[in-house]
Backbone as CSV, one residue per row, in Angstrom:
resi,resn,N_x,N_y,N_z,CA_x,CA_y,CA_z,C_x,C_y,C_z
1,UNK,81.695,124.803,96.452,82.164,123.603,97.129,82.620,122.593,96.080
2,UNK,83.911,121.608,96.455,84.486,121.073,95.124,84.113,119.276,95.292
3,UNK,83.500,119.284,94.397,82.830,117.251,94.522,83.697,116.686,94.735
4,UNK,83.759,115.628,95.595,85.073,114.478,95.730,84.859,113.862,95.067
5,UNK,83.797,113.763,93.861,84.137,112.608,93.156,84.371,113.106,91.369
6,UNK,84.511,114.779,91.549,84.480,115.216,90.239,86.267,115.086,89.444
7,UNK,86.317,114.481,88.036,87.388,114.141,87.604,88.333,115.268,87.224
8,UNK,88.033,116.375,87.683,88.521,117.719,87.112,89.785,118.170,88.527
9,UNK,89.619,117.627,89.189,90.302,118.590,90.521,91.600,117.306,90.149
10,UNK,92.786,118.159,90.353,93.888,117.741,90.838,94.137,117.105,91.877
11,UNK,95.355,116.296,92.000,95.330,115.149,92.796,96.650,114.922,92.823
12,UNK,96.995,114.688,94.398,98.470,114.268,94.847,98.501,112.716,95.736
13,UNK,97.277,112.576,95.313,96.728,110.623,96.058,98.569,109.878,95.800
14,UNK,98.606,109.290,97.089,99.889,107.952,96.577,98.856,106.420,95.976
15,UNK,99.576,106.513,94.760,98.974,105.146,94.602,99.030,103.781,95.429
16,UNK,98.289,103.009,96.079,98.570,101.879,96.446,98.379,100.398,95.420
17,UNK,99.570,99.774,95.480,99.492,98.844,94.890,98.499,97.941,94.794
18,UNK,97.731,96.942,93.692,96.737,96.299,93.512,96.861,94.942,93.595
19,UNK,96.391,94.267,94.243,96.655,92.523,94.271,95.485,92.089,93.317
20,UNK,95.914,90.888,93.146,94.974,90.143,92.215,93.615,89.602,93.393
21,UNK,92.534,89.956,92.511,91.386,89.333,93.459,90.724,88.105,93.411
22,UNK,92.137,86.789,93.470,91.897,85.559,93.259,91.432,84.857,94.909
23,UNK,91.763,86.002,95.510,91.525,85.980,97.073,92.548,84.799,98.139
24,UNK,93.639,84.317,97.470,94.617,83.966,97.962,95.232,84.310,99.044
25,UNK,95.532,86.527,99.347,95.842,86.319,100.019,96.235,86.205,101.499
26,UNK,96.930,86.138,102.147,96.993,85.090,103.261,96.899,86.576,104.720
27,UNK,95.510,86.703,104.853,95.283,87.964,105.401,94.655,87.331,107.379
28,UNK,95.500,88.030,107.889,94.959,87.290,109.705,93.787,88.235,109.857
29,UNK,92.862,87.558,110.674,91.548,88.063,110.943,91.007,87.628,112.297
30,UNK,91.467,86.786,112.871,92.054,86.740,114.048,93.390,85.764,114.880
31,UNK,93.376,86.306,115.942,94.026,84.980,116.991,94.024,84.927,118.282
32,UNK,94.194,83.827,118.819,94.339,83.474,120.310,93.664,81.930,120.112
33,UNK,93.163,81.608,121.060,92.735,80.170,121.803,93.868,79.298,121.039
34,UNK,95.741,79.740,120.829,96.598,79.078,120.511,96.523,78.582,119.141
35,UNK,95.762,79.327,118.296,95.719,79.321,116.759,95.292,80.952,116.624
36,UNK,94.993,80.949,115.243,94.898,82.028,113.971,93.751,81.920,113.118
37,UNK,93.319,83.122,112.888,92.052,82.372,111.821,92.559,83.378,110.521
38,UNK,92.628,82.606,109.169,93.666,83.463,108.283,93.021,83.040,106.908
39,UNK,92.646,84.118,106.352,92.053,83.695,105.087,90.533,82.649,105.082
40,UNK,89.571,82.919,106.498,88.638,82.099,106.391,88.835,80.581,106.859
41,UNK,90.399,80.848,106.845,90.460,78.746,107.791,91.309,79.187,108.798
42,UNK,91.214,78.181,109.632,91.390,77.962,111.391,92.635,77.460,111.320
43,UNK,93.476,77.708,112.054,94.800,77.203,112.259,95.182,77.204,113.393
44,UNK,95.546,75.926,114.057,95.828,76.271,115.522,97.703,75.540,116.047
45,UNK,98.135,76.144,116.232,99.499,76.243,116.922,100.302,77.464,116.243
46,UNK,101.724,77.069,115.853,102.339,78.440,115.599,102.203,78.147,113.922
47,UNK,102.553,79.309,113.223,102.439,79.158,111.652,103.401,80.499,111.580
48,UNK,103.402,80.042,110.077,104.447,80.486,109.296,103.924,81.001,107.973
49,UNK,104.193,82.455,107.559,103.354,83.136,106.471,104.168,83.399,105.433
50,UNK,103.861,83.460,104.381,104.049,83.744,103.315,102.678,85.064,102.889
51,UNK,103.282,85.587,101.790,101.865,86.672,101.286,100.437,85.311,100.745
52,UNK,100.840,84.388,100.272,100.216,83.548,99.771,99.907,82.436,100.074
53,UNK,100.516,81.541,101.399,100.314,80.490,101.897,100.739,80.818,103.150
54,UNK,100.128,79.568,104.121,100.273,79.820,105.646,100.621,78.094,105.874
55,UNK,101.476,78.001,106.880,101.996,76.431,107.070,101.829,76.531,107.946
56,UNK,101.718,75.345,108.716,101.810,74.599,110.157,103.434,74.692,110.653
57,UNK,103.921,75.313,111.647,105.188,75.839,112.004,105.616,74.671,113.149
58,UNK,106.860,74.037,113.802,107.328,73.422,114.766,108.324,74.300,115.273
59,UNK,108.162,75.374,115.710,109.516,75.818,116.578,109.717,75.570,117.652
60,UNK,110.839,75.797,118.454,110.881,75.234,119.734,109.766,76.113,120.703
61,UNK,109.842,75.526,121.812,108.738,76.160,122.551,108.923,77.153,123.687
62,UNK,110.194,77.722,123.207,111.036,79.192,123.920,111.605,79.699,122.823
63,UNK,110.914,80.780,122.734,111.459,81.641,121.363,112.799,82.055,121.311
64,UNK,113.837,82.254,122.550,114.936,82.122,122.755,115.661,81.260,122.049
65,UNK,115.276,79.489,122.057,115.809,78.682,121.610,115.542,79.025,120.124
66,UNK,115.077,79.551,119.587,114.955,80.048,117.739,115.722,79.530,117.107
67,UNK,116.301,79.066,116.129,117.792,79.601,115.322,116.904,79.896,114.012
68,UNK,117.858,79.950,112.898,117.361,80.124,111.475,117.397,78.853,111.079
69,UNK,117.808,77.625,111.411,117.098,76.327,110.967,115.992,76.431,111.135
70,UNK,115.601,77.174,112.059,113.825,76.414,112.500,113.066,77.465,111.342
71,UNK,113.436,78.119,110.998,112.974,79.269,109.593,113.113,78.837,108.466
72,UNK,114.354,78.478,108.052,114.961,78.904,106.716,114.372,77.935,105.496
73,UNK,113.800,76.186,106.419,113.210,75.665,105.460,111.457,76.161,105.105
74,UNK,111.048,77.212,106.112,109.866,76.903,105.928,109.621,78.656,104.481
75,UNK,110.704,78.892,104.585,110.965,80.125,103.070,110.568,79.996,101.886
76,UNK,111.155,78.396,101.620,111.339,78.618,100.216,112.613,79.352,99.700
77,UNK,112.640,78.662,98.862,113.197,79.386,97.187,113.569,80.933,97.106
78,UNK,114.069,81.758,97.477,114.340,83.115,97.082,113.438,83.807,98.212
79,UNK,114.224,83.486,99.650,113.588,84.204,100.633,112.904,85.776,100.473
80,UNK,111.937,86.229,101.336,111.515,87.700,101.462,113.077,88.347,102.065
81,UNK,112.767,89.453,101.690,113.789,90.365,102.352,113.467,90.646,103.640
82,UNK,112.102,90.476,104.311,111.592,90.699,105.404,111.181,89.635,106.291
83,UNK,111.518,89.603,107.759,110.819,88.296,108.410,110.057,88.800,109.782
84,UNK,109.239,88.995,110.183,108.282,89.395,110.983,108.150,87.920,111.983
85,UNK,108.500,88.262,113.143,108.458,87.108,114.100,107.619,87.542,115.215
86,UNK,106.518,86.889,115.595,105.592,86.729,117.243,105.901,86.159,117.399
87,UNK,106.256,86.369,118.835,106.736,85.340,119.904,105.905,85.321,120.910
88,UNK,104.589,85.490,121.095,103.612,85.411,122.099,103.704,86.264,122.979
89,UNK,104.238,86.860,123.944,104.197,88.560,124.436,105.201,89.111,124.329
90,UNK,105.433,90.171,124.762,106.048,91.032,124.486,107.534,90.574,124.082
91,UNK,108.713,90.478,123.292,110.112,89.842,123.962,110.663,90.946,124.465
92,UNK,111.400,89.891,125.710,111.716,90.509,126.366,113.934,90.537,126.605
93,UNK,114.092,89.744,125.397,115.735,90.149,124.528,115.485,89.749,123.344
94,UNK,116.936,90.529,122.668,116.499,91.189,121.328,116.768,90.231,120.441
95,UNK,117.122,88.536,120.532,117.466,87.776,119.946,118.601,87.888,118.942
96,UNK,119.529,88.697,118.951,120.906,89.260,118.555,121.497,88.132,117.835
97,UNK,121.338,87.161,118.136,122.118,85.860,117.234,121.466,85.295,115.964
98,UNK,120.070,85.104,116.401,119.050,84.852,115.307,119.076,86.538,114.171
99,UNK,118.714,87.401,114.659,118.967,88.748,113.841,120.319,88.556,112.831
100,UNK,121.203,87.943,113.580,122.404,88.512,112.674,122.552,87.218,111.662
101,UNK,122.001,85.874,112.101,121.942,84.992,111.147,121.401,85.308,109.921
102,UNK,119.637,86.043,110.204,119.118,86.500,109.218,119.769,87.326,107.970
103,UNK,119.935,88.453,108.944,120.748,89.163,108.120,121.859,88.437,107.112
104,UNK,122.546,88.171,107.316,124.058,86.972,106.724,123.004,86.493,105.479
105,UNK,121.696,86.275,105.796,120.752,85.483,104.651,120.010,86.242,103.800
106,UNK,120.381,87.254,104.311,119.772,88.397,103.024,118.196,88.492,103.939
107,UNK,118.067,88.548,105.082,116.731,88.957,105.514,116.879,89.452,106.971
108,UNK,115.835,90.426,107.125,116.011,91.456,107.910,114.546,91.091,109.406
109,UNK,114.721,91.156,110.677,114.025,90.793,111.280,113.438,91.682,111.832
110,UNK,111.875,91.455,112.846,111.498,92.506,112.953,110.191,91.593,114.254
111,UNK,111.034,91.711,115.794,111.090,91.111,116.399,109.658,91.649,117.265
112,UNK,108.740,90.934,117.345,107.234,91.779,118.516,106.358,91.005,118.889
113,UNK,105.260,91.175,119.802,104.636,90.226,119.910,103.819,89.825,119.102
114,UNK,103.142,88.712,119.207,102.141,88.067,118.190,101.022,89.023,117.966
115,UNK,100.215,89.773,118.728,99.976,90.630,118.530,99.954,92.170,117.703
116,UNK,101.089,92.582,117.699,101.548,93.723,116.969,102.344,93.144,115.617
117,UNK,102.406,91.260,115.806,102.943,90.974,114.799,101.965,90.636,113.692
118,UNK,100.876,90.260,114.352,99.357,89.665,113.563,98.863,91.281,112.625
119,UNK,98.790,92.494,113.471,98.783,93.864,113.167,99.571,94.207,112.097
120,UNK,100.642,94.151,112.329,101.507,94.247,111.224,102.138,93.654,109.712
121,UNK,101.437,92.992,109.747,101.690,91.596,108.661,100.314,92.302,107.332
122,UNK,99.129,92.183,108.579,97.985,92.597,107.712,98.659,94.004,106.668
123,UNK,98.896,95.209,107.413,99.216,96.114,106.796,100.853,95.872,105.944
124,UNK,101.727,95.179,106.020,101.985,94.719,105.068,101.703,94.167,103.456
125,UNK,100.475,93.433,103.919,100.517,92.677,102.796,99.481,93.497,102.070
126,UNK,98.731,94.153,102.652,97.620,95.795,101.653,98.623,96.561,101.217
127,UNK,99.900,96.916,101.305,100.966,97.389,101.049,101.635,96.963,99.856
128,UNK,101.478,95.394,99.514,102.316,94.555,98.926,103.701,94.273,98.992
129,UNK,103.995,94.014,100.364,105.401,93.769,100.779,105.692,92.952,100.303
130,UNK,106.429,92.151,100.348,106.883,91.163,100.612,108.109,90.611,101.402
131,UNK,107.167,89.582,102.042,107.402,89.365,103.648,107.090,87.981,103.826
132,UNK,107.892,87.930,105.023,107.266,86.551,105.994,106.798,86.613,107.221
133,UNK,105.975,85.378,107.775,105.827,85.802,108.905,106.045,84.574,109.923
134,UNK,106.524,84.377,111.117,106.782,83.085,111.865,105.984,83.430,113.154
135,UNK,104.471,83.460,113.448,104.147,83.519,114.555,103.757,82.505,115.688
136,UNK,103.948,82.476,116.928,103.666,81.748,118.215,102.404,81.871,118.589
137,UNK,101.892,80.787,118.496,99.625,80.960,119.127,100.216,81.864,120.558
138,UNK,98.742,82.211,121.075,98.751,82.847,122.013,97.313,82.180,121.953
139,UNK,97.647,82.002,123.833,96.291,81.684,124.516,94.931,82.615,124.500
């Protein structure tokens, strides 16, 4: 029988990338009651992610009404290539105008609910993407 922990056996492991364990970063752990709890602090309305910081977000209050103004300042400097948007359930159109703005900006959207968007962000950032994220509280 061959030890899993003996240094002799060959190995086709994918490496996963290593973050620094300054504990910065900006990892969801939960949400609902119309906030987020992210990195150990409470945040309540919509926010806006970075791998490393989380802001207090103002978007309009129909994700329809979106544009990339209501985004583009909360980026920064040398946007992600990626933007991960909750919109509180499911959407239900594909926001085609906002998508193609992104795009034009060098960033790519990736439209779901807050839910599968809160899901997805996490495994992102154990990944070391780099990404954003613009999510809507949910009750």
């Amino acid at each position: 029988m061959n030890d899993p922990k003996s240094p002799n056996i060959s190995s086709d492991l994918v490496e996963i990338k290593a973050f620094k364990t300054d504990g910065d970063l900006q990892l969801i752990s939960s949400y609902g009651e119309n906030g987020f709890r992210i990195s150990g602090e409470r945040y309540s309305g919509a926010i806006m992610l970075s791998p490393r910081q989380t802001l207090a977000w103002r978007p309009p209050k129909n994700s329809r009404d979106l544009t990339i103004d209501d985004i583009l300042p909360y980026l920064g400097e040398g946007s992600p290539p990626l933007l991960i948007l909750g919109v509180g359930r499911a959407p239900t159109t594909p926001m085609s105008n906002l998508a193609a703005s992104l795009h034009d900006a060098g960033i790519s959207l990736e439209l779901m609910s807050t839910a599968a968007a809160c899901r997805t962000w996490n495994v992102l950032m154990i990944e070391g993407r780099n990404a954003a994220a613009g999510l809507y509280s949910v009750a």
